[in-house]
N, C-alpha and C positions, 0 to 999 in steps of 0.2 A: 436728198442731195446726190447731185450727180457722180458715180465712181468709176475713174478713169481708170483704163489698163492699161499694165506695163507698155504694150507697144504705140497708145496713144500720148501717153507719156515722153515715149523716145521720140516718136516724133514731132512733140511741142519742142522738146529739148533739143533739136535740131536743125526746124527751119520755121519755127515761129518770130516774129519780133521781138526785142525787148519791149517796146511800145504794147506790142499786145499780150504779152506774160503779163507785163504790169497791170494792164486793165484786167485781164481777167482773176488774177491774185487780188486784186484791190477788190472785184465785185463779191468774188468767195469771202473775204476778207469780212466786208461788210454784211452779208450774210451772217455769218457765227457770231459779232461782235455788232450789233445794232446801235448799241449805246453812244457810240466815234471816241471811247474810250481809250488811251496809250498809256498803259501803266510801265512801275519799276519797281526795285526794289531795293533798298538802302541797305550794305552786306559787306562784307568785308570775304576777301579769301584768304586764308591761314594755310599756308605748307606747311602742316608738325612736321616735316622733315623731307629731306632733298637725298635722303639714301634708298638707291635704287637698284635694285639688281637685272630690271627687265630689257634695258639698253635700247630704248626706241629707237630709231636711227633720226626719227622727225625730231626727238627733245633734244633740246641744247642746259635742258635745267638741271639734271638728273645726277648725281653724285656716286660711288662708289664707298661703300663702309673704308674707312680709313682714309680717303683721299681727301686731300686738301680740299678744305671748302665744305666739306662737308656738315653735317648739322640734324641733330632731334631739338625742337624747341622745348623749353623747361614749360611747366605749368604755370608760374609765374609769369613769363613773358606771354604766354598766351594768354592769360587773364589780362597781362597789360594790354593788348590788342582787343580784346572786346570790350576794355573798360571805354579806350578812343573810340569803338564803334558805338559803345552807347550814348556817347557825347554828341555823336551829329547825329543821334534820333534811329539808327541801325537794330534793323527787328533778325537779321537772319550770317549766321556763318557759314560761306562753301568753304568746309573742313576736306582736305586731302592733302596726300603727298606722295613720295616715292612707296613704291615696291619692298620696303625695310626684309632684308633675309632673317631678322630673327626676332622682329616682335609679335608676340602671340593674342589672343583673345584676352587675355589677363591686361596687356598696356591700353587695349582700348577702351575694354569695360572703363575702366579707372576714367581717362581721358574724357570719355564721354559723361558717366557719371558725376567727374566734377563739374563739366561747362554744366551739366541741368540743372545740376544742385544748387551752384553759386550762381547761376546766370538765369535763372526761371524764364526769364521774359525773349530769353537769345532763341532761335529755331536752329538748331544743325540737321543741314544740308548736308552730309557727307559721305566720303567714301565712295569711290569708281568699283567699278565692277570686277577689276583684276585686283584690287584689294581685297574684298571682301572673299575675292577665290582664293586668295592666296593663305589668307589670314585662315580660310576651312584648313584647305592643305597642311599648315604647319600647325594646326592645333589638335588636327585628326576630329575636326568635326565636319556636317552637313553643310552646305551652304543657307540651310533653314535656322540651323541651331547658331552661325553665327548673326544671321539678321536678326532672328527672334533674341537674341541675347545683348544685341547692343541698340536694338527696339526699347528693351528693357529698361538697358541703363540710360536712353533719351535720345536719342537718333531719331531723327522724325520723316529723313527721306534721303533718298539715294541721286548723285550726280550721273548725268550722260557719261560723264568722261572714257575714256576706253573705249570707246564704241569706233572711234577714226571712220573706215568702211568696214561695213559688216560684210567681206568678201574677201574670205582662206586666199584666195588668189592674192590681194593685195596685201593682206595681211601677214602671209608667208615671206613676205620680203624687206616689208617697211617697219615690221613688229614680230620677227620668228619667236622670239621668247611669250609672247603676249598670248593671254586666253583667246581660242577661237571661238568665230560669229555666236558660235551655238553656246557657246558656257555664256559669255556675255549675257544672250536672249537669256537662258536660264538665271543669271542672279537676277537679273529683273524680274523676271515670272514668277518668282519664289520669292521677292519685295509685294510684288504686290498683291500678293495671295495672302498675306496677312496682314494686308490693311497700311502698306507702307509704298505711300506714292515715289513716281521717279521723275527724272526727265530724259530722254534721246537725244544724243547730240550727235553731228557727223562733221569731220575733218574732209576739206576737199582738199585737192590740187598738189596732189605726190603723183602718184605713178596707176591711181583707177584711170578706168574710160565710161564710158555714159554709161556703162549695163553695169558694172558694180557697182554705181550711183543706184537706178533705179533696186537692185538685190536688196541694197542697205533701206531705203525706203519701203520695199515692200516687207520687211520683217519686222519693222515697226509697225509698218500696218497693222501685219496681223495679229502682232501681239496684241496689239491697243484695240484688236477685236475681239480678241480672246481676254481680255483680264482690264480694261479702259484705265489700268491705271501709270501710262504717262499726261505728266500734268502739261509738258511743254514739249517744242522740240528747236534744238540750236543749232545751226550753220554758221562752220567758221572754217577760214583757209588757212591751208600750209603756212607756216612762216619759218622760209628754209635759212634764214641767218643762223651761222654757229651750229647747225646740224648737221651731224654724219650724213644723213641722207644728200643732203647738198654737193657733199663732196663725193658721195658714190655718182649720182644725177648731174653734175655739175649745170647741165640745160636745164633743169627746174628753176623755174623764175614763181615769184610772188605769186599766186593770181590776181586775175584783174577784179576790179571793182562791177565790170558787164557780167564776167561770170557768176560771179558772187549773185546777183539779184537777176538775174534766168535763175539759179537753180534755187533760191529763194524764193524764186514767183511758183516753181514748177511744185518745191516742197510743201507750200500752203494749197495748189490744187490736187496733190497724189495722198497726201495728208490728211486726208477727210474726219478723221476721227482724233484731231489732236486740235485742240482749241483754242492750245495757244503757241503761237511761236514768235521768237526773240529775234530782234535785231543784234549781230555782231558786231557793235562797234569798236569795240575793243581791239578787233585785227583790221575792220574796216577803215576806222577814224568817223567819227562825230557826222560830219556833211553825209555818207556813204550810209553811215545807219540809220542817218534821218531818211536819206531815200527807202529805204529797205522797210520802212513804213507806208510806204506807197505801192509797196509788190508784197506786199502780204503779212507784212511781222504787226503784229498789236500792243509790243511789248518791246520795253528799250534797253530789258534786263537789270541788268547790277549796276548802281553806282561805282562799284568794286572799288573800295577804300585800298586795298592792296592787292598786286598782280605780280607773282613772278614766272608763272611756267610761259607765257607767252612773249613776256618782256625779256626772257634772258633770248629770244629767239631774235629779237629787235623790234617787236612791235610793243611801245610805248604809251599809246594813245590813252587817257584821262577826260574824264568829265565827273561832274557833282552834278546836287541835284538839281541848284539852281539852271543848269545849262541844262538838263534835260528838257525841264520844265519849256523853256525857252525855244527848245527846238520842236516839241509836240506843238506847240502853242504854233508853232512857226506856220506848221501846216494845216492849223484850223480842227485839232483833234484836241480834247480833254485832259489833261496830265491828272494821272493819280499812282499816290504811290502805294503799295501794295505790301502783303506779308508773300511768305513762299508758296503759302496755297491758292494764291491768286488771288483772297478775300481784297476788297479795295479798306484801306485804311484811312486816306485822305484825299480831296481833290484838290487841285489847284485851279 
């Protein structure tokens, strides 16, 4: 399979068509994915808690210990939440939340240990990558010793999340408190050197320009040459409602729905070694991520039963399964929905 470089790349990314990203994302597309297969995943996401001490300036979710609003979910209420997900047939929870400044190794073993104990059948998905740094740091262990320890207690894979652009440049301004590019790359590398898949996700449309797009792309790359273990990769934009960044930027506007699938199309041709990638409907809206099946995503993601880190930002958008279904079907591709490792579970 063909592997493009950075500079062929930048210049798809800036004087190709969208007409023709999309043709050529679609032909890759169908290359890796023969089947005309568009799975999902029925999941629910749980914020055990909205206290944060790393102050992104993009979140508008994020709490302060003791501020109003604030919140750790009891054990209790979080079992109520996967009891609902198991009601509508839900195989998987994206568990995270804030930056907590003083809960150690000890709350999460627990946490985690009960969802496997009581929930066998549930998969947790959890934990960003400035968690699990964080959580080394205040327990005075390894970044090994925390994965392998909450591996243990039934974690079965790590979220993108945290990753926004993997470029000190942007990340100096839009996240100064936030692990750099390089610790990021390292909890991943050290997930999946013991057998504990991830996924890559990237935040557009703050204050990068095309080359720390392409930086953040190529350090995926090579991780996923060096260690193959991201399962997916996800694209999703800014959503500067209620965000400090907004008010430092005041000119930062939404991005567009063009941009969004160019760099969609571009991330399934620079992306050679990632098999699967996700439609962002959720910041897109429904119509937008059904396109985004036609520039290169095979995957329509999460039902996501609950959402609040992007909804407190203002993007609202919802769908079930029935409507997935309905929109795969729409474009003459296969609906199946899926466990986290991609295994297909059922067709429609």
């Amino acid at each position: 399979m063909y592997r493009y470089s950075d500079e062929e790349i930048l210049e798809l990314m800036r004087h190709a068509s969208l007409k023709e990203l999309g043709e050529m994302a679609n032909k890759r597309k169908r290359e890796l994915h023969k089947d005309n297969i568009t799975s999902f995943v029925v999941d629910r996401n749980i914020n055990y808690t909205n206290i944060c001490w790393v102050d992104c300036k993009f979140c508008a979710f994020k709490r302060h210990l003791g501020e109003e609003g604030e919140y750790i979910l009891s054990f209790d209420v979080i079992d109520k939440k996967i009891d609902e997900l198991l009601e509508i047939g839900g195989t998987q929870i994206l568990f995270q939340g804030g930056v907590h400044p003083k809960l150690k190794i000890d709350y999460y073993e627990e946490l985690v240990s009960h969802i496997a104990t009581k929930y066998p059948s549930i998969t947790i998905h959890g934990f960003s990558a400035i968690e699990i740094n964080f959580i080394a740091k205040i327990s005075k262990l390894s970044i090994k010793e925390v994965l392998v320890r909450l591996q243990n207690a039934g974690l079965s894979s790590i979220p993108g999340a945290g990753a926004e652009i993997l470029s000190d440049r942007v990340r100096d301004i839009i996240a100064p408190k936030k692990l750099s590019s390089d610790e990021w790359i390292e909890v991943h590398r050290e997930a999946h050197k013991i057998g504990m898949k991830s996924t890559a996700t990237m935040m557009f449309g703050t204050i990068e320009n095309d080359l720390d797009i392409i930086e953040h792309w190529r350090r995926i790359r090579d991780l996923q040459d060096e260690t193959g273990g991201f399962r997916a990769f996800i694209l999703w934009s800014f959503q500067p409602k209620n965000t400090p960044l907004s008010l430092e930027y005041p000119s930062l506007q939404k991005a567009s729905s063009h941009r969004y699938l160019r760099l969609l199309a571009l991330s399934r041709l620079y992306l050679d070694n990632v098999k699967n990638i996700q439609s962002s409907w959720v910041t897109q809206g429904s119509h937008v991520g059904q396109l985004a099946l036609l520039f290169g995503a095979n995957d329509l993601g999460s039902t996501m039963m609950e959402e609040n880190v992007v909804a407190s930002a203002g993007a609202t958008n919802s769908m079930n399964q029935e409507e997935m279904i309905s929109l795969i079907k729409d474009i003459g591709e296969r609906p199946a929905k899926r466990n986290t490792a991609y295994e297909i579970l059922e067709m429609f």
